[in-house]
N, C-alpha and C positions, 0 to 999 in steps of 0.2 A: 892759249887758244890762238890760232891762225886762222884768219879768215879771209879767204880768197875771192874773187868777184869774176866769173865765168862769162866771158861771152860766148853766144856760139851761134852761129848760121846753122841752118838746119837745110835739108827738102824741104821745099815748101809743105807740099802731099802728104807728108810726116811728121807734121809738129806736135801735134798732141801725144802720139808714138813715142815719139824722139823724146818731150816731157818727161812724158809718164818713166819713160824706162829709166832717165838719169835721176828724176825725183828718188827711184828704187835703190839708187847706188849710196854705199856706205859712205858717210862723210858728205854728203850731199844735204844741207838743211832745206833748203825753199827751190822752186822752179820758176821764174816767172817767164811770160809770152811779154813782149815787149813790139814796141814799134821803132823804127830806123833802119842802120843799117845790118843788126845785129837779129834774130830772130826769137832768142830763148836767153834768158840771163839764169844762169845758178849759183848761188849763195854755197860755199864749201867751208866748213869749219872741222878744222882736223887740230889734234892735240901738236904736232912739228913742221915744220916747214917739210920736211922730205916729205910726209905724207900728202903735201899738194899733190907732188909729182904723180904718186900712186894713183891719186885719186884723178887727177883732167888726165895728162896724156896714155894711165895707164887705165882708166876704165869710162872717164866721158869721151873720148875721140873715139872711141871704139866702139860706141854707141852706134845701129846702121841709119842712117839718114844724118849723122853730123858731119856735115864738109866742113869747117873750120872753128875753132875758136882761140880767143884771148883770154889771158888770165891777167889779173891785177890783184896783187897782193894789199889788206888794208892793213896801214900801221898806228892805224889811232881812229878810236871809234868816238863821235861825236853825235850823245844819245839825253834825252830825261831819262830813259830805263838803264839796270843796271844791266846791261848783254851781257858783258864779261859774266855774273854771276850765272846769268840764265844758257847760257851758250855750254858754263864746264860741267854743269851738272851730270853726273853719271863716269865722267872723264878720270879716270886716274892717273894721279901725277906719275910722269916719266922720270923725277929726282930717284 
């Protein structure tokens, strides 16, 4: 499981829009509204790394009201819950 950490500026005029639409996109888990210099944080959890790619610049940027975002890849998750198990459920291994 890969999981990606989305920043994104939005329209202001369009945030809940903006939200709702990427919360709708495949590999997308969570949306949150956030305050700083950032607008909207989305949580992306895809089975390989190329699937990031598919997922922000080939269908979060492309969202209309997102002028920009950052991606951050995470490489070790530091949880009491077990994510990894709750994250692959449904996922079939690519071996």
């Amino acid at each position: 499981m890969v999981t990606a950490i989305v920043h994104i500026k939005a329209d202001v005029d369009k945030i809940p829009e903006v939200a709702q639409a990427i919360a709708e996109i495949e590999g997308v888990s969570e949306v949150y509204s956030i305050t700083g210099e950032f607008d909207l944080l989305a949580m992306v959890r895809v089975g390989r790394y190329d699937e990031v790619a598919e997922v922000v610049p080939g269908r979060v940027n492309k969202v209309p009201g997102v002028r920009h975002t950052e991606t951050h890849i995470a490489f070790r998750t530091y949880s009491r819950h077990d994510l990894e198990a709750a994250f692959s459920i449904g996922l079939a291994d690519s071996d």
